[in-house]
LUMNU-313236 format. One record per residue (C-alpha): residue number from 1; chain; x, y, z. Coordinates in Angstrom, 1 decimal. Layout:
<nodes>
{NUM 'A' {X Y Z}}
...
</nodes>
This chain:
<nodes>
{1 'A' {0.0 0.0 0.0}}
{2 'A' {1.0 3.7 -0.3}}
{3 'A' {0.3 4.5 2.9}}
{4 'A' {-1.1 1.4 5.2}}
{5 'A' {-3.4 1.7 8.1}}
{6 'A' {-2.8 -1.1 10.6}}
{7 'A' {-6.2 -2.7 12.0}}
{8 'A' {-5.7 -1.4 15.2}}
{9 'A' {-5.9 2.3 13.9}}
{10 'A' {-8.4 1.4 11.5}}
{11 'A' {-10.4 0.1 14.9}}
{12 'A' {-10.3 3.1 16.9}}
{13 'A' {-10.8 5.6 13.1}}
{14 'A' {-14.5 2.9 12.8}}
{15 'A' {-14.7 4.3 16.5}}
{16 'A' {-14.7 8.0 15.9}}
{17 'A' {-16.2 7.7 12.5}}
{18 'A' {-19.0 6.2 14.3}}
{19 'A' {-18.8 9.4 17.4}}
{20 'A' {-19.3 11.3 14.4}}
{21 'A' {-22.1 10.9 12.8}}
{22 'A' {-21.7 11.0 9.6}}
{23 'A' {-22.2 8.3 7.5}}
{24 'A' {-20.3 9.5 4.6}}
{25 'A' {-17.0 11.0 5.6}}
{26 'A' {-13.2 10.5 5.1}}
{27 'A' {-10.0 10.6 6.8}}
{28 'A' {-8.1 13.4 5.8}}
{29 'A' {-4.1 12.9 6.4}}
{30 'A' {-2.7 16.4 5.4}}
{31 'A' {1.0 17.7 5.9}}
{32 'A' {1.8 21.3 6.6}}
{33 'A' {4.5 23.3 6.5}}
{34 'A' {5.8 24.1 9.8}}
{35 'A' {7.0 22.5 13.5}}
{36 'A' {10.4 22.0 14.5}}
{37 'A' {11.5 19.8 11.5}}
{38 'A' {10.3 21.7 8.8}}
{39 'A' {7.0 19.8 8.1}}
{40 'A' {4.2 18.9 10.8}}
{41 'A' {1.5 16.2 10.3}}
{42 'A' {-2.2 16.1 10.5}}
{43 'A' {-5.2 14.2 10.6}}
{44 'A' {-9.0 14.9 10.5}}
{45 'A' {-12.3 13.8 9.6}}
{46 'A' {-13.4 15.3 6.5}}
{47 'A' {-16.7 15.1 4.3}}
{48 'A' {-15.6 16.5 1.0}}
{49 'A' {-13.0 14.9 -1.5}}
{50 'A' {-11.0 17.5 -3.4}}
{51 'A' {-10.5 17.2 -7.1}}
{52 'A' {-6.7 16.1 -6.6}}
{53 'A' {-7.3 13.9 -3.5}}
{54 'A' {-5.7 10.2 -3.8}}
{55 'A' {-8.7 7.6 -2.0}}
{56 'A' {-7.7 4.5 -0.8}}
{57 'A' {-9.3 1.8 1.5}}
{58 'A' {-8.2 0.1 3.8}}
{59 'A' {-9.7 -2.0 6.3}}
{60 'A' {-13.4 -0.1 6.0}}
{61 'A' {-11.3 3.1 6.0}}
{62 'A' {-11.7 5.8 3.5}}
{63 'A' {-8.3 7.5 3.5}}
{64 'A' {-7.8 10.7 1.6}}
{65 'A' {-4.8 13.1 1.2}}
{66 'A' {-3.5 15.4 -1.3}}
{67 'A' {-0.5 14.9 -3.7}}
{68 'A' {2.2 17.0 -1.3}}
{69 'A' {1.1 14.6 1.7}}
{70 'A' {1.1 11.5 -1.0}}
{71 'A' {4.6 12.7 -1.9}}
{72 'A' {5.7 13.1 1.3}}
{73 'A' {4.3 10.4 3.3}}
{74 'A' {4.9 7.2 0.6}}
{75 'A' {5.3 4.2 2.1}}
{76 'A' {4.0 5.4 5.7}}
{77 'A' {2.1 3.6 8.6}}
{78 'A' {-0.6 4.9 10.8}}
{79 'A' {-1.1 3.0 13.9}}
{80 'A' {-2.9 3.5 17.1}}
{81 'A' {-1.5 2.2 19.8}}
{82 'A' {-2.4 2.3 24.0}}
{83 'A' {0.3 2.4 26.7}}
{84 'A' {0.8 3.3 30.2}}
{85 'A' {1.4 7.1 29.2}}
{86 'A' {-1.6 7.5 27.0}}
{87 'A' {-2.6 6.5 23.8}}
{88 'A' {-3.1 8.0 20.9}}
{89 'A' {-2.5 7.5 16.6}}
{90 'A' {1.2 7.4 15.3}}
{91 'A' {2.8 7.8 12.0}}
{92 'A' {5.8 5.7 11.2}}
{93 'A' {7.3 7.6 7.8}}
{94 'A' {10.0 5.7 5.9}}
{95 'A' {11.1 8.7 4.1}}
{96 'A' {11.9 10.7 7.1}}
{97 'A' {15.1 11.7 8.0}}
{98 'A' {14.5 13.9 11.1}}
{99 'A' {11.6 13.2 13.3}}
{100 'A' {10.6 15.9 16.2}}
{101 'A' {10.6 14.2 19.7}}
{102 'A' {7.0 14.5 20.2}}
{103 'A' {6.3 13.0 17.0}}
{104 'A' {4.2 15.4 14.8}}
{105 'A' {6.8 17.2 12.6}}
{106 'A' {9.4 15.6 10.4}}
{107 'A' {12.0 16.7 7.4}}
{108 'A' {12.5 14.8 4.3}}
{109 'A' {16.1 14.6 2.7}}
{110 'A' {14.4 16.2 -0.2}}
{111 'A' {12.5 19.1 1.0}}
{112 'A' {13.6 21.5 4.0}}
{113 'A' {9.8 22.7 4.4}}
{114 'A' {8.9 25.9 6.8}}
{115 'A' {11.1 25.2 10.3}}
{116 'A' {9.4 27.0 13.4}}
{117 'A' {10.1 25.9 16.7}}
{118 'A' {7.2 23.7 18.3}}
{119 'A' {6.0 26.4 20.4}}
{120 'A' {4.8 28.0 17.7}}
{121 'A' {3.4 25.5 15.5}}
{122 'A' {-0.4 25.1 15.1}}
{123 'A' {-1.1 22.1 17.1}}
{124 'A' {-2.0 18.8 15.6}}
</nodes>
């Protein structure tokens, strides 16, 4: 896959899909410009489909994102995962070669992006 939800984020997405009620409706994984490394990364439920959007399925999952996340994000993992400190969704990105330490902004050897510090970023 391009970019592979595992079944235990795919579980808990069902879960929120379902909190949301909205039958019809997408996840959107979007990556901005911005955070400590350059480029942060995002998720949201989302009921339109732009014209350039990628779709795939996975899992009952209707995953869309745009061709900078696509190009960005190839080859990535989103998983969901519970431990003693909390729980909450995390990406594992192949092409990364700098990851912030709280997880949400990364830098690609190809693209420098918009570096701010993580203070300043627009949270997640």
């Amino acid at each position: 896959m391009v970019i592979t939800i595992t079944p235990s984020a795919a579980s808990k997405l069902r879960e929120l899909v379902a909190q949301s009620g909205t039958a019809d409706v997408y996840l959107r994984l979007f990556v901005t410009q911005g955070g400590c490394e350059g480029f942060s990364y995002g998720m949201a439920l989302d009921t339109e489909r732009r014209e350039d959007d990628v779709v795939l399925e996975q899992h009952g999952i209707r995953l869309v994102v745009d061709p900078l996340t696509l190009r960005l994000m190839r080859g990535s993992c989103i998983e969901y995962r519970r431990t003693p400190m909390g729980e909450g969704f995390a990406v594992y990105n192949p092409r990364a070669v700098a990851t912030c330490g709280c997880g949400h902004s990364f830098k690609v050897a190809e693209e420098e992006g918009q570096v701010e510090p993580c203070g300043e970023a627009e949270p997640v």
